[in-house]
C-alpha positions as CSV (number, residue, x, y, z in Angstrom):
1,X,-2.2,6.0,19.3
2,X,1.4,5.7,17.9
3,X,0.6,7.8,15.0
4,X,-0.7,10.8,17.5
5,X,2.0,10.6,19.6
6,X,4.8,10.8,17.2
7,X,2.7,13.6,16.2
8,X,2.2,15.5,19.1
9,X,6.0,14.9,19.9
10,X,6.8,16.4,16.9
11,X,4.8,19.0,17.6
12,X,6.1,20.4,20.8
13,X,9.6,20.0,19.5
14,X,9.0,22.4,16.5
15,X,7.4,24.8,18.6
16,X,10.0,24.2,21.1
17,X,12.1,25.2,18.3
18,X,10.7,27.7,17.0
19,X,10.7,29.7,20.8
20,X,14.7,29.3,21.2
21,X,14.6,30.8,17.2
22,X,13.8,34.2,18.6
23,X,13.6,34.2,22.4
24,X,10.0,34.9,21.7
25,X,6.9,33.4,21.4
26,X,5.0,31.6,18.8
27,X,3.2,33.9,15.9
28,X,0.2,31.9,15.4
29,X,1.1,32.4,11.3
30,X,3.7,31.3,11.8
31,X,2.7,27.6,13.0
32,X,-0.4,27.7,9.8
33,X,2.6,28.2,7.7
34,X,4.7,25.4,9.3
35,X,1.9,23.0,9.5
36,X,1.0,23.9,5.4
37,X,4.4,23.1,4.6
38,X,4.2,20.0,6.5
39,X,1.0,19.0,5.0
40,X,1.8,19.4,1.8
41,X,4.7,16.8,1.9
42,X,2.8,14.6,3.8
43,X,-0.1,14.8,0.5
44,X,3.4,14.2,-2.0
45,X,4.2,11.3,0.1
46,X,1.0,9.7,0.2
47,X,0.6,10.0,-3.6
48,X,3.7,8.7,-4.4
49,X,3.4,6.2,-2.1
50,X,-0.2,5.3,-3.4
51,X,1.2,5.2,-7.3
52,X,4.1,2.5,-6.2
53,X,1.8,0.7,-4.4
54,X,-0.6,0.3,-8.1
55,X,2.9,-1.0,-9.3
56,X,3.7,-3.1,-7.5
57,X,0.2,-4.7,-7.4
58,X,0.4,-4.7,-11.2
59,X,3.4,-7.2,-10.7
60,X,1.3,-9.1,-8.0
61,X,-1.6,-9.8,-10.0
62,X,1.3,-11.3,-13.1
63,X,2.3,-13.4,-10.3
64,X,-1.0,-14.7,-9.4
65,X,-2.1,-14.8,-12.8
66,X,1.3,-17.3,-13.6
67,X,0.2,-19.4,-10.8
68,X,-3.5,-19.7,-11.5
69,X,-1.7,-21.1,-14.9
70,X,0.4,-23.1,-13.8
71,X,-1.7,-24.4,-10.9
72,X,-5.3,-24.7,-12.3
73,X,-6.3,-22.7,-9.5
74,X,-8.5,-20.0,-10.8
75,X,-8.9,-18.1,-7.3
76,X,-5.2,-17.0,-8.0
77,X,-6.3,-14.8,-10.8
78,X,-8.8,-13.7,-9.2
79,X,-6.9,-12.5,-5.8
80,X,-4.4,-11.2,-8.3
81,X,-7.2,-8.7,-10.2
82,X,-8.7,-7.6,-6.3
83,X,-5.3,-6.5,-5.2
84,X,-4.9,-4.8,-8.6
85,X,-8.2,-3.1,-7.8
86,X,-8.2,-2.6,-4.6
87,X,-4.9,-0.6,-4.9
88,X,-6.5,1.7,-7.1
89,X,-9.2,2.0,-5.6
90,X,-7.6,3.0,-1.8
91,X,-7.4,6.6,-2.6
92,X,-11.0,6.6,-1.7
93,X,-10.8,4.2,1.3
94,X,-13.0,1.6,-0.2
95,X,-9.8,0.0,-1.7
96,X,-8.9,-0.7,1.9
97,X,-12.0,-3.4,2.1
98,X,-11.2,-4.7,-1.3
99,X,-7.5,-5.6,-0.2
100,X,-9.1,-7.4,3.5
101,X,-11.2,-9.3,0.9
102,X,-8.0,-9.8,-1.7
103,X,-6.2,-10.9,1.4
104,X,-9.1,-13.6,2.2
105,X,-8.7,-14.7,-1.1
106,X,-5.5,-15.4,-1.2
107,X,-5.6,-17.6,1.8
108,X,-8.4,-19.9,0.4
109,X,-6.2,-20.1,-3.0
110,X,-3.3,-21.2,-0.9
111,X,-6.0,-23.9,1.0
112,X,-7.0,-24.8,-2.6
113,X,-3.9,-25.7,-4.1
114,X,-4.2,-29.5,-5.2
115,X,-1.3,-31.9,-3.5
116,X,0.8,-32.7,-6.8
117,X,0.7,-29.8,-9.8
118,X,-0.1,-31.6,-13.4
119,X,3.0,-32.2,-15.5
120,X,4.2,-29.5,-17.8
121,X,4.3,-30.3,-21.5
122,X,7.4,-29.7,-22.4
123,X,8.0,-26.6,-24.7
124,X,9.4,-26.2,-28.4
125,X,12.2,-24.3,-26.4
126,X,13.1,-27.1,-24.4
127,X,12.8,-29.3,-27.0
C-alpha cells in the first residue's frame, strides 16, 4: 500500500506537470514514453541493487564461515552458504524463500552457540 501510493502520487504530479508544460493536455505518447524511461531506471536500479546485494552476502557467508570455525557450530556455515544462495537466486523470486529459511537458520545457530567457546591454540604468529 505504501509502495502504490507513492506511486500514484508520483503519478499525478508528473502529469500535473506535464499539463502546466504546455497549457495543454496529456498526449497519451507522451506518458508511454515517460513511464519507459521510468521503467527502465527502475530495471538499472534493481540490478545493481541485486549484484551488491550477492556481495555483500559473499562477505556474510566469510563471516559465518569464521564463526562456524571458531565456534564449532556448523549451522553457521550453513546459514552463511543459504544467504549466499538465496541472494542469487532472488532474481527469480525463489531466493526470497531461501533468505526466510537462511534467516531461520541463523536464529537456531545463535540458540546453538555452546556457553564458553574452546580455547584457541595459540598460533606460530603469536608465538
Amino acid at each position: 500500500i505504501f509502495i502504490a501510493s507513492f506511486g500514484a502520487a508520483g503519478g499525478f504530479s508528473i502529469l500535473s506537470m506535464m499539463q502546466m508544460q504546455g497549457g495543454q493536455t496529456v498526449n497519451p505518447e507522451d506518458i508511454t514514453g515517460l513511464v519507459g524511461n521510468m521503467m527502465d531506471g527502475c530495471l538499472a536500479a534493481l540490478v545493481i541493487g541485486w549484484i551488491l546485494m550477492i556481495v555483500a552476502t559473499l562477505f556474510l557467508r566469510k563471516s559465518f564461515n569464521s564463526i562456524a570455525e571458531h565456534t564449532g557450530v556448523k549451522l553457521f556455515a550453513t546459514t552463511g552458504l543459504l544467504f549466499f544462495v538465496g541472494a542469487i537466486t532472488l532474481i527469480i523470486l525463489i531466493g526470497a524463500f531461501i533468505l526466510l529459511i537462511a534467516l531461520i537458520l541463523e536464529i537456531v545457530a545463535f540458540f546453538s552457540l555452546p556457553e564458553t567457546l574452546p580455547k584457541a591454540t595459540p598460533s606460530a604468529a603469536e608465538s
